[in-house]
C-alpha positions as CSV (number, residue, x, y, z in Angstrom):
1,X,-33.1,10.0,11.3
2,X,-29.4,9.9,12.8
3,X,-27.5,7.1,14.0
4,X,-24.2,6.9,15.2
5,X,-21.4,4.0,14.9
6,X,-18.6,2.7,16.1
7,X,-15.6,0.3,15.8
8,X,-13.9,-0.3,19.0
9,X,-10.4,-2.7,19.5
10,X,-8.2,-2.1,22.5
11,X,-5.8,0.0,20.2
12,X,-8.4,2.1,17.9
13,X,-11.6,3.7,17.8
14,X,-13.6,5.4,14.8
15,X,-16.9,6.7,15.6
16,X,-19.2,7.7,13.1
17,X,-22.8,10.2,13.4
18,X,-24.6,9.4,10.1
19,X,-27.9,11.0,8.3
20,X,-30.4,8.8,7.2
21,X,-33.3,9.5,4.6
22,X,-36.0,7.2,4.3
23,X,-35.0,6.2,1.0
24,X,-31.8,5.1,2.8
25,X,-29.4,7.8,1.5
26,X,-27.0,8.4,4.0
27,X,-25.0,11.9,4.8
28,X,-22.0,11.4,6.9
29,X,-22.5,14.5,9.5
30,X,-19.1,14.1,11.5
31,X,-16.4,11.2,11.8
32,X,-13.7,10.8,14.0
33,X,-10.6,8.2,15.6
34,X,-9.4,8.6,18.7
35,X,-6.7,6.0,21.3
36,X,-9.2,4.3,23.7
37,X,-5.9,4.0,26.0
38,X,-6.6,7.8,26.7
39,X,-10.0,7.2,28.3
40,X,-11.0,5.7,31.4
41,X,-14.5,3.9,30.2
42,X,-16.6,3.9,27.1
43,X,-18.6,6.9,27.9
44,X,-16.4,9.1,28.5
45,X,-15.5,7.9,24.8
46,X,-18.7,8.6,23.5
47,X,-19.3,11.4,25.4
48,X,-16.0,13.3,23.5
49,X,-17.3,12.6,20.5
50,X,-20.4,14.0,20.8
51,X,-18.7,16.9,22.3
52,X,-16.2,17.2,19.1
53,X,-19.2,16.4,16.9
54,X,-21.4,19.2,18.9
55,X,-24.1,16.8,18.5
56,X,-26.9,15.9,21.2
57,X,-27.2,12.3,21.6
58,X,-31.0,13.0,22.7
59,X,-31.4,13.5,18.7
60,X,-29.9,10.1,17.6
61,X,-32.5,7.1,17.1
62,X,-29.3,4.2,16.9
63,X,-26.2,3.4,18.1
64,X,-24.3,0.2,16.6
65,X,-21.1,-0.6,18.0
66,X,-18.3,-2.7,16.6
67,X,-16.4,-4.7,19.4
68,X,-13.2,-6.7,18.3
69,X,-14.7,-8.9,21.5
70,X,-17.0,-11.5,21.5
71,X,-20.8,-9.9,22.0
72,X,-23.6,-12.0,23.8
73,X,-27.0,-10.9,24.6
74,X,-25.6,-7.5,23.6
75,X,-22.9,-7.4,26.3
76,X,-19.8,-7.4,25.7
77,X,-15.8,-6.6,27.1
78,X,-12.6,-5.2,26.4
79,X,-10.3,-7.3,28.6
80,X,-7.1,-5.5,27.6
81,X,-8.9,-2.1,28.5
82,X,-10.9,-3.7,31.5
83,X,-14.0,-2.2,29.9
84,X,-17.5,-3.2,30.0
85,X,-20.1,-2.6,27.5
86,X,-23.9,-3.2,28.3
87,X,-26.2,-2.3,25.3
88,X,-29.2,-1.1,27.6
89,X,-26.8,0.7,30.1
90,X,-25.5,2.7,27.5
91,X,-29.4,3.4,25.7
92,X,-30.3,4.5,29.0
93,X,-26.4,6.7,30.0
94,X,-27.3,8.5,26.4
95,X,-30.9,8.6,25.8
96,X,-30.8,6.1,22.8
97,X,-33.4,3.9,22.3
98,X,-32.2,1.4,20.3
99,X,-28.6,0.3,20.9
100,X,-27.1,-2.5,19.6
101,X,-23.5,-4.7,19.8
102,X,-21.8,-6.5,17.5
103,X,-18.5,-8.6,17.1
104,X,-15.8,-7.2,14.8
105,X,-15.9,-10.5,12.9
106,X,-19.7,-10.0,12.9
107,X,-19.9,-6.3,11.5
108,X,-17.1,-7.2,8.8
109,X,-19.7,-10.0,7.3
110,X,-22.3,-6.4,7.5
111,X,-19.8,-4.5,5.7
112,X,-19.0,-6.6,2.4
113,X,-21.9,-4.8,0.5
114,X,-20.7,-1.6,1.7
115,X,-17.4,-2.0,1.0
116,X,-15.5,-0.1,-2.7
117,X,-13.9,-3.1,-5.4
118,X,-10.7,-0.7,-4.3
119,X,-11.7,-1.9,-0.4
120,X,-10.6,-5.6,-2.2
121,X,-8.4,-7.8,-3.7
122,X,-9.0,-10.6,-6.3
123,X,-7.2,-13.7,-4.9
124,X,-9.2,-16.0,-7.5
125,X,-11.9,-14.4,-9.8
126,X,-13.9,-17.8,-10.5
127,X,-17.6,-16.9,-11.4
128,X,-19.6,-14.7,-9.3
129,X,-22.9,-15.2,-8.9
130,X,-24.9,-11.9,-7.3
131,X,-27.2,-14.3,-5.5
132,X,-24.7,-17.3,-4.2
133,X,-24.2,-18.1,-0.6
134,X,-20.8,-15.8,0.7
135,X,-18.5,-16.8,3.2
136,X,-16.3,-14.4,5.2
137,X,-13.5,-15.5,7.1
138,X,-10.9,-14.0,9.1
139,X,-7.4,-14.2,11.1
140,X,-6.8,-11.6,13.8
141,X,-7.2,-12.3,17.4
142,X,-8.8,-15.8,16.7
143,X,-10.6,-17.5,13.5
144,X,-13.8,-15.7,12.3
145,X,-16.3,-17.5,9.9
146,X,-19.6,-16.6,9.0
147,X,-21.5,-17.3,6.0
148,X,-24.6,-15.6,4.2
149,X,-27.6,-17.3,2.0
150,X,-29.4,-14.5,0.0
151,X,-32.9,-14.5,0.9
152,X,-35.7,-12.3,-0.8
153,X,-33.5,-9.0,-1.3
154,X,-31.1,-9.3,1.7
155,X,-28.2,-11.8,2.6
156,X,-28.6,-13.3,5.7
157,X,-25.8,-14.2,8.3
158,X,-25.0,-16.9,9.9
159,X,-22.9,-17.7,12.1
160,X,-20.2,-20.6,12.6
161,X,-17.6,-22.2,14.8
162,X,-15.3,-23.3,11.8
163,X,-12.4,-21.6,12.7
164,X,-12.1,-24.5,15.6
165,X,-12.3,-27.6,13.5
166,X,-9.5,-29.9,13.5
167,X,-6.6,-29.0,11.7
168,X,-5.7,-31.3,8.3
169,X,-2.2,-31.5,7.6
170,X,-1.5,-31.6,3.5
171,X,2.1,-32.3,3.5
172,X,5.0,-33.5,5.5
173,X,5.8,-30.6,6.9
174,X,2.3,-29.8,8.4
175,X,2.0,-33.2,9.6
176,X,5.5,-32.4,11.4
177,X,3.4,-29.5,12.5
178,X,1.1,-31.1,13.8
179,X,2.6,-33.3,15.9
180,X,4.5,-30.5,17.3
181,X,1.4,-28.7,17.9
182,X,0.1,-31.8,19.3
183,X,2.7,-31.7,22.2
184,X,1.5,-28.2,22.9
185,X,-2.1,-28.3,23.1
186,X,-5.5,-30.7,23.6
187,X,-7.0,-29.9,20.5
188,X,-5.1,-28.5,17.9
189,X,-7.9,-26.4,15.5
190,X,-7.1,-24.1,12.3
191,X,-7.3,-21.1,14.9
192,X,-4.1,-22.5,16.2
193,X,-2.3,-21.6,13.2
194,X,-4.4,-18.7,11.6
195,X,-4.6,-16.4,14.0
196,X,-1.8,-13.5,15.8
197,X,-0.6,-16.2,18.2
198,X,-0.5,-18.8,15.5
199,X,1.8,-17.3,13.0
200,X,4.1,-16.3,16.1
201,X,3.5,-20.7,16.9
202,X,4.5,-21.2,13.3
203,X,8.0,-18.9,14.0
204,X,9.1,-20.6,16.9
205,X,8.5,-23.8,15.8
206,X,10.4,-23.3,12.9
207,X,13.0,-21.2,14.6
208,X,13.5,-24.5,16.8
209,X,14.3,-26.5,13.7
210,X,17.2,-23.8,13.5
211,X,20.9,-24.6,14.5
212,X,20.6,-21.0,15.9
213,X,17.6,-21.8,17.9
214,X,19.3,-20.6,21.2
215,X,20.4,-17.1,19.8
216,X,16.5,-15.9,20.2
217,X,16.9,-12.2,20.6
218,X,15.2,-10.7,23.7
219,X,12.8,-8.8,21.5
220,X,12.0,-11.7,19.3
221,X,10.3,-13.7,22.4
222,X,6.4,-14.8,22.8
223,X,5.7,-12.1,24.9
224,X,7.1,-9.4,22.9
225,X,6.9,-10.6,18.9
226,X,4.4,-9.2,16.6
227,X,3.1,-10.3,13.0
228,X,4.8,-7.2,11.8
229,X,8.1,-8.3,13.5
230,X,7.8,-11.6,12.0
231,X,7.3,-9.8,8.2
232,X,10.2,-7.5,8.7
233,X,12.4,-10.2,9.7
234,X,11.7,-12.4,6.9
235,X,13.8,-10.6,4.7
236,X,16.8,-11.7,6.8
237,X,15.8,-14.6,8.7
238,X,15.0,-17.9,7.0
239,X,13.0,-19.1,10.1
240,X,10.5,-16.0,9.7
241,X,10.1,-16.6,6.1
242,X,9.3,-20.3,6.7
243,X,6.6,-19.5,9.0
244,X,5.2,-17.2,6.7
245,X,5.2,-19.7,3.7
246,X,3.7,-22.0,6.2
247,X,1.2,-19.7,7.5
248,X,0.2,-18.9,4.0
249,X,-0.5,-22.0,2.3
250,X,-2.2,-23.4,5.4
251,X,-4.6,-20.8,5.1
252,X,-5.3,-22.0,1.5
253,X,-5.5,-24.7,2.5
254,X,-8.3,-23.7,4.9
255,X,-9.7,-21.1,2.4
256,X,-10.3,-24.7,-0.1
257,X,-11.5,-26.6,2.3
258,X,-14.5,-23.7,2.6
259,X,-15.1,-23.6,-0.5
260,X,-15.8,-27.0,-0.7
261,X,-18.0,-27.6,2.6
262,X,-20.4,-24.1,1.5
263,X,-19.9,-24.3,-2.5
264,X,-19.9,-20.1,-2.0
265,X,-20.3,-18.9,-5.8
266,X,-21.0,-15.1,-3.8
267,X,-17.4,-15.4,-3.1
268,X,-15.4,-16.4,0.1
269,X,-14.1,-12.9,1.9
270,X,-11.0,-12.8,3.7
271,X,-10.1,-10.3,6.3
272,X,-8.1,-9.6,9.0
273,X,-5.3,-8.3,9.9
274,X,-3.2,-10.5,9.8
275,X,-4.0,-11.5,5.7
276,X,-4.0,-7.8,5.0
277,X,-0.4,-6.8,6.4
278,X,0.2,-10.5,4.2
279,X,-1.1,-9.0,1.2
280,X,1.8,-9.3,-1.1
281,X,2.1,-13.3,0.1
282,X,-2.2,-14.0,0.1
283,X,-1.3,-13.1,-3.7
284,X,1.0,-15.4,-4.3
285,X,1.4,-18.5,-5.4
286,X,1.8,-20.2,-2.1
287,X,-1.9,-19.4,-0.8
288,X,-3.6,-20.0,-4.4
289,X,-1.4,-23.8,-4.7
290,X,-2.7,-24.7,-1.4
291,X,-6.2,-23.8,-1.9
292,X,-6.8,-25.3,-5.7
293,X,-5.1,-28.5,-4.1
294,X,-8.3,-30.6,-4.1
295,X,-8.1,-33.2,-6.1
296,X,-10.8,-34.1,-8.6
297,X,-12.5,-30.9,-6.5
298,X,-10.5,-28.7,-7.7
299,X,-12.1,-27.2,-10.6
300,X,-15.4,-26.3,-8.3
301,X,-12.7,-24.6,-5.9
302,X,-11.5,-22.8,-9.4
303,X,-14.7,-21.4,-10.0
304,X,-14.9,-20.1,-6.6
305,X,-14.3,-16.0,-6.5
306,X,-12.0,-15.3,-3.8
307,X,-11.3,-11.7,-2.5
308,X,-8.6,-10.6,0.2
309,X,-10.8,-7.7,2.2
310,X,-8.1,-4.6,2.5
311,X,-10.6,-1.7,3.8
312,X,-9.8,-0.3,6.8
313,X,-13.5,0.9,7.7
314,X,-14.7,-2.5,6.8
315,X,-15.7,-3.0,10.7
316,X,-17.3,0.7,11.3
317,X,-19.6,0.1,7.6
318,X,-21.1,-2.9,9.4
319,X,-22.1,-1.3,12.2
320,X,-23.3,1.5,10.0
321,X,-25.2,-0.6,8.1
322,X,-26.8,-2.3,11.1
323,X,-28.2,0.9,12.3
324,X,-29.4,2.1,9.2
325,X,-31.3,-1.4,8.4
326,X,-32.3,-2.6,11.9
327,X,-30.6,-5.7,12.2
């Protein structure tokens, strides 16, 4: 059979049309990214890939697409594009049967058995065990957490609101945070600091504590600054680096604590985007500290394996692999 897959964000898109044997084997017929920016809805989209692909979408059996949205009773939307996604509007636009959505956070927790040791990064090697529960988590646009139990011969997902639970300072200077954080918001979660937004919270707030506090550039402002703007300033500016340090060990912190509540011996997965262009600082000693900080704990958070998720495609494999397996 043929299927077809996509991962769709307001800024990228990589669609994929796939070969399927019944043993499972997989041929990749045609791949391709394109700027979603340069289309008007998610047909037209489609509809140029299928075009570049010179494929008829009569043929294909499944379409899984990747959303970095939130997906319920698959139907989904792109705010920052305006678009709309309906699972059965688009079975019926293409003459698919079966067509399926899924979250970005969700197709990343697929994607972890399809995903290359060079797609990762050992944070903590602990002691793997094949059949152990696995928990994924992730900082991008918000806090992603899902965790797996292995059942017969698949994993199973499920998912979790975890991201949102409240926010445990370890030291001084989070509770200082916190109170700061406090002043801002109603309910001040681990999504407040792990996340886009939250690393560009941590800046300002330590950027405040600066006597230079008033000398904000016009660029470096809320509307404008980006997690890469923060990186590339941290070489130069001690506020940046702060909130980086801050960021980091904070999501060890957080990483710890999971390892705690789930006992994951499968490993806990970290992606995002945000960890991933933090690479070089999720490796150091700063994230690692934080996390093995447990107390008598902290030998079971030791044994924990801990990976940092760099793949790219890490989004598209899960939605390839839930239309090969029928999710």
């Amino acid at each position: 059979m043929k299927i077809l897959a996509a991962d769709i964000s307001a800024d990228n898109a990589e669609l994929a049309l796939l070969k399927v044997g019944i043993n499972g084997d997989r041929e990749q017929l045609f791949s391709h990214k394109y700027q979603p920016q340069q289309f008007t809805e998610p047909r037209r989209l489609v509809e140029q890939f299928l075009h570049d692909a010179d494929a008829k979408s009569a043929l294909i059996e499944r379409f899984c697409i990747s959303l970095a949205a939130p997906v319920e009773n698959n139907h989904s939307m792109l705010s920052r594009l305006d678009w709309t996604f309906d699972a059965k509007q688009l079975g019926e636009q293409f003459y698919i049967n079966d067509v399926s959505l899924i979250s970005d956070f969700d197709s990343a927790a697929r994607g972890i058995d399809a995903t290359s040791e060079c797609g990762m990064v050992t944070l903590n090697e602990g002691l793997n065990h094949e059949r152990g529960i696995r928990v994924v988590t992730g900082a991008g646009h918000g806090l992603g957490l899902a965790w797996m139990d292995h059942s017969q011969s698949a994993f199973n997902k499920n998912d979790s609101k975890g991201g949102m639970v409240n926010f445990a300072p370890i030291d001084k200077e989070q509770i200082d945070l916190l109170e700061y954080l406090m002043k801002r918001f109603n309910h001040v979660s681990y999504e407040r600091i792990l996340s886009n937004e939250g690393l560009l919270e941590l800046y300002l707030y330590c950027k405040q504590k600066d006597d230079t506090s008033e000398e904000l550039s016009s660029e470096m402002n809320k509307n404008q600054l980006s997690v890469s703007q923060i990186i590339e300033a941290s070489s130069n500016d001690p506020a940046a680096e702060r909130a980086i340090k801050l960021f980091v060990t904070t999501y060890g912190a957080y990483v710890g604590n999971l390892a705690l509540l789930y006992q994951p011996m499968g490993g806990i997965y970290v992606g995002g985007q945000v960890a991933t262009e933090l690479q070089q600082w999720m490796q150091s000693e700063h994230f690692l500290n934080a996390c093995l900080k447990k107390g008598r704990m902290s030998k079971l958070v030791q044994q924990t394996p801990i990976y940092l998720v760099t793949a790219a495609d890490i989004n598209l494999q899960g939605a390839i692999e839930t239309a090969t397996h029928h999710y």
